[in-house]
Z-matrix of the N, CA and C atoms (Angstrom, degrees):
N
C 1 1.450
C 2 1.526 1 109.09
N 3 1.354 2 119.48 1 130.17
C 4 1.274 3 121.58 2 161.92
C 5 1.682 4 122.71 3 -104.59
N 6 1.674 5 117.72 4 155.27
C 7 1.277 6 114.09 5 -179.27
C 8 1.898 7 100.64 6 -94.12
N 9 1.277 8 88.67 7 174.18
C 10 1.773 9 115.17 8 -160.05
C 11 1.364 10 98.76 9 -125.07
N 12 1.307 11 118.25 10 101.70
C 13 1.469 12 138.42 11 178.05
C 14 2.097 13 94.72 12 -66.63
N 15 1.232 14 110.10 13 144.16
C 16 1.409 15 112.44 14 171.24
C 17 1.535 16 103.56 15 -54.11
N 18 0.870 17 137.98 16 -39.91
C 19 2.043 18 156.22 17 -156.90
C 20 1.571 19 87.37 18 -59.02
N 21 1.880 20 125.25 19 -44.35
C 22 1.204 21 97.91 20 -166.95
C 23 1.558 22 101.20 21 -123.00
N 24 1.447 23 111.63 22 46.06
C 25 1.384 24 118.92 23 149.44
C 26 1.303 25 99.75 24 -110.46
N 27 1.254 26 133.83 25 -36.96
C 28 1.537 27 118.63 26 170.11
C 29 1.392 28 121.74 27 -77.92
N 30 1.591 29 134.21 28 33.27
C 31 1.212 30 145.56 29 143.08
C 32 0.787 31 105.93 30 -101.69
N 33 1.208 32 135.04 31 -31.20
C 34 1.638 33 130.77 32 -162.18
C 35 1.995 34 107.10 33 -82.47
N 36 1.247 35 103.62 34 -7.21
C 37 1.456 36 117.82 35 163.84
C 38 1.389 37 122.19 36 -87.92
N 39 1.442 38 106.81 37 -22.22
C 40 1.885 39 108.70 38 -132.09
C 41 1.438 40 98.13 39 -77.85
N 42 0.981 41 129.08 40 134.56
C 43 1.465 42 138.26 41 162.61
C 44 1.865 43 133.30 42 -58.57
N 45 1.356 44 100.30 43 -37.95
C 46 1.185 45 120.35 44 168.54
C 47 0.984 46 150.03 45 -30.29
N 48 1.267 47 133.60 46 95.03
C 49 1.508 48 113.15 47 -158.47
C 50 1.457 49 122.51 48 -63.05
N 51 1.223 50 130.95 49 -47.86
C 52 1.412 51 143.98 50 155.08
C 53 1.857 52 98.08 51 -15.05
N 54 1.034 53 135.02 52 -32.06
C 55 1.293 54 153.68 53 -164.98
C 56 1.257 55 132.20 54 -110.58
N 57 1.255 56 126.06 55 -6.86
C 58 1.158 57 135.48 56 -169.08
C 59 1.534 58 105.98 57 -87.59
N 60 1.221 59 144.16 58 0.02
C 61 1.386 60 136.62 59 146.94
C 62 1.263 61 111.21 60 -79.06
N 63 1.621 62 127.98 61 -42.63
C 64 1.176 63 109.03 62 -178.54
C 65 1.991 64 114.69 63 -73.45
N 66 1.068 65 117.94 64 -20.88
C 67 1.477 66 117.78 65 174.94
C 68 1.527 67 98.54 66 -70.45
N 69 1.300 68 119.18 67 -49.61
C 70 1.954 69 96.97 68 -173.07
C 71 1.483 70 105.88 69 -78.63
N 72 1.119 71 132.93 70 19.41
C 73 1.725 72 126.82 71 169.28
C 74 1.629 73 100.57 72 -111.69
N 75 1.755 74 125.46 73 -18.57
C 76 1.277 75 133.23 74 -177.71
C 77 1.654 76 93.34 75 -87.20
N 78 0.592 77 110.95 76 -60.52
C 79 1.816 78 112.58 77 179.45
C 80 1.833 79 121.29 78 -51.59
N 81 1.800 80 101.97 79 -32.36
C 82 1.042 81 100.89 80 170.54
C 83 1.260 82 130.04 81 -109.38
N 84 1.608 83 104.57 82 22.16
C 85 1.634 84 122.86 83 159.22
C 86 1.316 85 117.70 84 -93.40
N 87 1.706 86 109.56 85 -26.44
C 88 1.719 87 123.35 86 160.94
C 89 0.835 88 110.53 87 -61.79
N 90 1.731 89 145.37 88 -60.43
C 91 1.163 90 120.08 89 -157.85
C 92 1.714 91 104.94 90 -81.92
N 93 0.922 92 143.82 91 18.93
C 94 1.513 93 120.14 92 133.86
C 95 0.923 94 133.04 93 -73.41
N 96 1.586 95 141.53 94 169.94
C 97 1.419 96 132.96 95 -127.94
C 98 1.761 97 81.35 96 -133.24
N 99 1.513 98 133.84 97 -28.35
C 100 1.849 99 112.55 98 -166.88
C 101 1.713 100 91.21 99 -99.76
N 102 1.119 101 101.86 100 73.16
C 103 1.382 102 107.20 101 159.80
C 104 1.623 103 110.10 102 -109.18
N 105 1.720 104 121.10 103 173.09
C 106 1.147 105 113.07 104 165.37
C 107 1.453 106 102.72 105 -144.17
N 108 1.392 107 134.82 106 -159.47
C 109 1.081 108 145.43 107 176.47
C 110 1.482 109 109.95 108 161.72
N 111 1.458 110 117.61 109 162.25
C 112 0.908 111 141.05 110 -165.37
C 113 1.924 112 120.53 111 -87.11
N 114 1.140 113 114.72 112 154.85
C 115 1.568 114 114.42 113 150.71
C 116 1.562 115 119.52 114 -45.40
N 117 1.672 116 104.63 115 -64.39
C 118 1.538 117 120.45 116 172.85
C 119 0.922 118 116.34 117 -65.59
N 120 1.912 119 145.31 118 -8.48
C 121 1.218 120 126.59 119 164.31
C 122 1.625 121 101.50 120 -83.16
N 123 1.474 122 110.09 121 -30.09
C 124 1.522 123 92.84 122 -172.85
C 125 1.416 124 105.91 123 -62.81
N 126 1.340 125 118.15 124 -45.70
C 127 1.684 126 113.40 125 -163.65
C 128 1.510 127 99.85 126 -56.91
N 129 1.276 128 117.86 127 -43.28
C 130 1.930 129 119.56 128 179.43
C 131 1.809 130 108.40 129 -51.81
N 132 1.124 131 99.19 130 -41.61
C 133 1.793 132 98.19 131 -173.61
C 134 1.300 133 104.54 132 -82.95
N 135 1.204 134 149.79 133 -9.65
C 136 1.563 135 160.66 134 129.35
C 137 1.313 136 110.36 135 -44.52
N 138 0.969 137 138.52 136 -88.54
C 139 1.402 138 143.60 137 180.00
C 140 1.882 139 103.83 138 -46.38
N 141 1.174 140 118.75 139 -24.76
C 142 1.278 141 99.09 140 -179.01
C 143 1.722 142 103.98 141 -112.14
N 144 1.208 143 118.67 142 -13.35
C 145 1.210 144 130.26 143 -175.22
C 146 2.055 145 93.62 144 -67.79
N 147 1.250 146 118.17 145 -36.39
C 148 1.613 147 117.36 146 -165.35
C 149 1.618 148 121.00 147 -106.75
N 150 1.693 149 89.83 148 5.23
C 151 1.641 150 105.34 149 -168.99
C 152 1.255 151 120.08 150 -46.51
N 153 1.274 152 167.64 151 108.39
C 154 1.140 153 166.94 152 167.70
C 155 1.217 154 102.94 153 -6.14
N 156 1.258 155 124.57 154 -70.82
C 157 1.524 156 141.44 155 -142.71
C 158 1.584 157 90.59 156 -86.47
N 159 1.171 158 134.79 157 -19.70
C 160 1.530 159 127.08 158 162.54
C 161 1.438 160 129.83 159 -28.95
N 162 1.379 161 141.31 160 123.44
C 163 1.241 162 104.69 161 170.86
C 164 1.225 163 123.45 162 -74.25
N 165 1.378 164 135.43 163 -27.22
C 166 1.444 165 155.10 164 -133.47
C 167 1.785 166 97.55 165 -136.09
N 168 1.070 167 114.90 166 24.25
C 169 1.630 168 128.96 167 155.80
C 170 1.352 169 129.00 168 -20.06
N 171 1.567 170 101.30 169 98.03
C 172 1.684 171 89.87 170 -172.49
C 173 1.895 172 106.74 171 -87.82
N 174 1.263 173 129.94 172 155.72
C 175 1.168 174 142.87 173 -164.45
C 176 1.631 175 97.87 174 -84.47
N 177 1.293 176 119.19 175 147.52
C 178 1.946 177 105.71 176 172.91
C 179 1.513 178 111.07 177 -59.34
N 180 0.658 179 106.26 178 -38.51
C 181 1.753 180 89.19 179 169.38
C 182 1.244 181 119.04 180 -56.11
N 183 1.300 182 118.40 181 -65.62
C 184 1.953 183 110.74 182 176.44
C 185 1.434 184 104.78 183 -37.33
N 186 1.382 185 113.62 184 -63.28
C 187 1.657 186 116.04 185 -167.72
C 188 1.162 187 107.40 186 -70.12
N 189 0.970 188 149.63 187 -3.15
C 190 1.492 189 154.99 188 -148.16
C 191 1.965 190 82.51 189 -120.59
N 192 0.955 191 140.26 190 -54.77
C 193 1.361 192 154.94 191 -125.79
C 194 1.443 193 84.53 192 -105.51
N 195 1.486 194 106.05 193 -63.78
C 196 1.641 195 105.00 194 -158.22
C 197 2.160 196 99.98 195 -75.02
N 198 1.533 197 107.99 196 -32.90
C 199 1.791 198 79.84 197 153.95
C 200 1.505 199 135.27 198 -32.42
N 201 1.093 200 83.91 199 -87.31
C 202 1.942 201 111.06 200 163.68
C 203 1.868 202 89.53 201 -18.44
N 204 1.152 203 140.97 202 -105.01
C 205 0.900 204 134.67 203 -140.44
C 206 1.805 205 108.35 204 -72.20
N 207 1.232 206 120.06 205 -6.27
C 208 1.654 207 111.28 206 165.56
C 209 1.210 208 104.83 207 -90.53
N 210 1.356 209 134.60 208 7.77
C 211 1.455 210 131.40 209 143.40
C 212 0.844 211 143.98 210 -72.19
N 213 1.908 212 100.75 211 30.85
C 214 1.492 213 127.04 212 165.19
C 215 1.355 214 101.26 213 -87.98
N 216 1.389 215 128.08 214 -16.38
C 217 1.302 216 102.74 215 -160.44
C 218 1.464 217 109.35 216 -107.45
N 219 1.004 218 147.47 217 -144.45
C 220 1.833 219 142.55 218 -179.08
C 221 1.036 220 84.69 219 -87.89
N 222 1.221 221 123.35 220 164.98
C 223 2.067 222 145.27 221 175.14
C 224 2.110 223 102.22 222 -155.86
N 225 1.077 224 92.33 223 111.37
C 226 1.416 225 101.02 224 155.03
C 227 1.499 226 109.40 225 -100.22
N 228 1.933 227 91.12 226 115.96
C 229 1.389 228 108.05 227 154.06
C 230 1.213 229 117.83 228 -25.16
N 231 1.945 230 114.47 229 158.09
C 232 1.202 231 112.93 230 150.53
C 233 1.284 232 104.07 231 -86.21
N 234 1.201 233 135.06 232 144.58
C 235 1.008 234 150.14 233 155.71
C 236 1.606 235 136.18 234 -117.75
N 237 1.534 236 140.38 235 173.62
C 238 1.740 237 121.92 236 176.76
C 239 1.126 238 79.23 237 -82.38
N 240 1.421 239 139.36 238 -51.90
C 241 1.768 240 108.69 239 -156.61
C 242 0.997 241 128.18 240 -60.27
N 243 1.658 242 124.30 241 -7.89
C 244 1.391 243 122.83 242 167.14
C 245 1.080 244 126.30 243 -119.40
N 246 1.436 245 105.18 244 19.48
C 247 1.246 246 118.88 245 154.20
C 248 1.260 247 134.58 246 -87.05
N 249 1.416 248 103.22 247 -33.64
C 250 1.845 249 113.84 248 178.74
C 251 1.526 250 97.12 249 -76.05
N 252 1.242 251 117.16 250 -48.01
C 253 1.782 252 119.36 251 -170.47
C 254 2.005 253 107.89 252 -70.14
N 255 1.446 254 101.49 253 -24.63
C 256 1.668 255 94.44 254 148.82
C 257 1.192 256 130.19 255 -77.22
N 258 1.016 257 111.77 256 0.05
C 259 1.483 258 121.00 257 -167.01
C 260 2.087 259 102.47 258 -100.25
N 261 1.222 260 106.15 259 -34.09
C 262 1.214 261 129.07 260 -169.65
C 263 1.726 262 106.17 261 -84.96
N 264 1.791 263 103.65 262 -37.59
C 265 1.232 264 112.13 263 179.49
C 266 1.730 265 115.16 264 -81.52
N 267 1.313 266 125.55 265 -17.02
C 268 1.181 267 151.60 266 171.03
C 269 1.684 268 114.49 267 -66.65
N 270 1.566 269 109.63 268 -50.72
C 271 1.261 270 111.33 269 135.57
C 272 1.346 271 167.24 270 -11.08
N 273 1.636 272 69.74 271 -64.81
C 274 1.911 273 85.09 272 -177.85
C 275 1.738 274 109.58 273 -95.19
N 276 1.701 275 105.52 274 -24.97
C 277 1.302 276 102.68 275 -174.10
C 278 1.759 277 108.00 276 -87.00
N 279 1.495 278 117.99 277 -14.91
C 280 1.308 279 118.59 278 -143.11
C 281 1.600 280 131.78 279 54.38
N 282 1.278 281 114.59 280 39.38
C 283 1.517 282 118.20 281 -176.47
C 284 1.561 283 97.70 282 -134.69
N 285 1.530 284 100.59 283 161.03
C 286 1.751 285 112.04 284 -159.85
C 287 1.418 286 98.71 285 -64.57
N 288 1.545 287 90.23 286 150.55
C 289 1.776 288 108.68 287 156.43
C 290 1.102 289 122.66 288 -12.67
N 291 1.599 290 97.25 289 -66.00
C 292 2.038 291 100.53 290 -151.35
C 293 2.009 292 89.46 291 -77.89
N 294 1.614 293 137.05 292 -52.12
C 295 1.176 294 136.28 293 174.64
C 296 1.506 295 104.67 294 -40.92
N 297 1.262 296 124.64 295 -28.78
C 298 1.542 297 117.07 296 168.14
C 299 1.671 298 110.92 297 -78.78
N 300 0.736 299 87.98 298 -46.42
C 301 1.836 300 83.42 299 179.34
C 302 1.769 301 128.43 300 -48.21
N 303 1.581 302 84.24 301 -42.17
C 304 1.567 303 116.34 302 -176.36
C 305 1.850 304 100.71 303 -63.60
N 306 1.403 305 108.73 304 -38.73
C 307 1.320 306 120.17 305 -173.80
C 308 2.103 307 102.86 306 -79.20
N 309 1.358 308 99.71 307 -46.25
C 310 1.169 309 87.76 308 -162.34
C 311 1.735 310 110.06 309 -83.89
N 312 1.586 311 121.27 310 -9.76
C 313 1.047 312 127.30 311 133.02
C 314 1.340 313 139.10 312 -11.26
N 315 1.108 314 108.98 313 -57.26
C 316 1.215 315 126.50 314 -167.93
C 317 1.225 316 111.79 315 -89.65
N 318 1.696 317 118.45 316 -54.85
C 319 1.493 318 112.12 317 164.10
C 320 1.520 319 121.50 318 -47.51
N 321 1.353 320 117.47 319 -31.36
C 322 1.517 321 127.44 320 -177.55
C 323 1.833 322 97.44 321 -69.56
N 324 1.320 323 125.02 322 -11.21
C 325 1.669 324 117.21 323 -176.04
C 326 1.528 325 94.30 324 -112.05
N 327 1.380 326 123.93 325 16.23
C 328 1.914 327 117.07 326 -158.55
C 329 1.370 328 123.39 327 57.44
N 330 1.059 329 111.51 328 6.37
C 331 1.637 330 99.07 329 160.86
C 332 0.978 331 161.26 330 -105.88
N 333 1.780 332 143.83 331 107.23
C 334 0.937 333 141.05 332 -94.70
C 335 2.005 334 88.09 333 -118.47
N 336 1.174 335 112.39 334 -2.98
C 337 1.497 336 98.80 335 161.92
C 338 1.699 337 120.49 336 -128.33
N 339 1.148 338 109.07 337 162.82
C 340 1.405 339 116.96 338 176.73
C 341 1.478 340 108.63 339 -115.88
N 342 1.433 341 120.91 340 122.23
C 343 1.661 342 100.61 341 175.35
C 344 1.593 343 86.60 342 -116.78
N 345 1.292 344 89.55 343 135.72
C 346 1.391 345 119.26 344 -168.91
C 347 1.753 346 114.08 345 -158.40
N 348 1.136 347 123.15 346 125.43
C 349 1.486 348 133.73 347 155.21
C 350 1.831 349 118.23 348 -32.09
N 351 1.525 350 84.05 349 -58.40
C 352 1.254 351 108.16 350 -149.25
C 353 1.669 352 112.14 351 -61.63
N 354 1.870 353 137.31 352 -41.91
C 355 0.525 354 144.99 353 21.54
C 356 1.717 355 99.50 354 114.48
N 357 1.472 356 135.91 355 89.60
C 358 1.761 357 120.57 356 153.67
C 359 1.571 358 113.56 357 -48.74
N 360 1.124 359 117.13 358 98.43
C 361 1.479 360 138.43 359 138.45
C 362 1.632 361 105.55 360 -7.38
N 363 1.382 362 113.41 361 107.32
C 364 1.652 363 128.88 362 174.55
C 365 1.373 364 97.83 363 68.04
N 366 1.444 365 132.50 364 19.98
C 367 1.551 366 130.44 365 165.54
C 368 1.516 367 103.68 366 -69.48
N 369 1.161 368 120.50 367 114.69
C 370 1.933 369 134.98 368 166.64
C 371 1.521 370 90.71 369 -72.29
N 372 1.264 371 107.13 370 118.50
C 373 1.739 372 118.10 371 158.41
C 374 1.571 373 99.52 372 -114.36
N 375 1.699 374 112.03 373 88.28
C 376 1.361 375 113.67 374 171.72
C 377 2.149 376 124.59 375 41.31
N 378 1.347 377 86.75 376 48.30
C 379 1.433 378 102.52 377 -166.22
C 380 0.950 379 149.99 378 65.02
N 381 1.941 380 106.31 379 42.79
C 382 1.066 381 124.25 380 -154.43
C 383 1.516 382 75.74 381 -153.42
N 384 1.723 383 129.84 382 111.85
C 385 1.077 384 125.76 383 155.02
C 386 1.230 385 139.84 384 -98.55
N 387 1.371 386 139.42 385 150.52
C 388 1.252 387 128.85 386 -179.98
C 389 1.462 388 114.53 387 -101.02
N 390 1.354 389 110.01 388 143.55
C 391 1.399 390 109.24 389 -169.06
C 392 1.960 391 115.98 390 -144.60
N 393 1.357 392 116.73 391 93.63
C 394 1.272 393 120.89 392 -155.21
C 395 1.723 394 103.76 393 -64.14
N 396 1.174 395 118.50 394 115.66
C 397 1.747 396 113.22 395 171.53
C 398 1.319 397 118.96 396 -51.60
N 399 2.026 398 105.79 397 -42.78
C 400 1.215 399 107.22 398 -133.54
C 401 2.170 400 83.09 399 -89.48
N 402 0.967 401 133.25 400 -24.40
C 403 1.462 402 136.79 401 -174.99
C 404 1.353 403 115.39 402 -11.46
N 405 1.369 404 118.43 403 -23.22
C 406 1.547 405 115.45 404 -168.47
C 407 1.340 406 104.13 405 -125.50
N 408 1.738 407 114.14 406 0.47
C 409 1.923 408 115.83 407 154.99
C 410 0.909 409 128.42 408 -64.65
């Protein structure tokens, strides 16, 4: 199972033409079923999914809707235990909070990759790797 960085739920929307390879490789990493994701990626793909300044602005209902339905896939709670051990992992790597969370997330669901944009590409965060999809869009 791999985790689902917010970066490729907000392609998997994007309207854009500049974008339209990375949305059909985000869409066709969704429709498989051993994906995971987080509490905090959903709230990130909400909050950025309705942003004002968006061009391609989804309304709370769409975003509100399209949560609801990526709650097909595994979701690790937020919880303190993965919060203090992001906090610890943030530490050790020198990279932000929330990219620690996202990481330690994921180890908390067993999964040993993150595909994420955001993220050094084949960076090991203590057995938790990151692995960019979109690199060849």
């Amino acid at each position: 199972m791999r985790f689902v960085d917010t970066n490729v739920l907000l392609y998997a929307i994007s309207s854009d033409p500049e974008e339209q390879r990375k949305a059909a490789r985000a869409n066709e990493l969704l429709s498989r079923h051993d994906m995971g994701l987080s509490v905090q990626v959903l709230q990130e793909f909400y909050v950025q999914a309705t942003r004002e300044s968006r061009a391609d602005r989804l309304t709370h209902e769409q975003a509100a809707a399209l949560v609801d339905a990526f709650r097909r896939f595994r979701i690790q709670e937020t919880i303190v235990g993965v919060a203090l051990a992001a906090m610890s992992r943030m530490q050790r790597f020198g990279i932000s909070y929330w990219d620690a969370a996202i990481l330690e997330a994921a180890g908390a669901l067993g999964c040993e990759v993150v595909l994420s944009e955001d993220m050094s590409d084949g960076q090991d965060y203590g057995g938790v790797r990151v692995e960019n999809p979109f690199r060849d869009c």
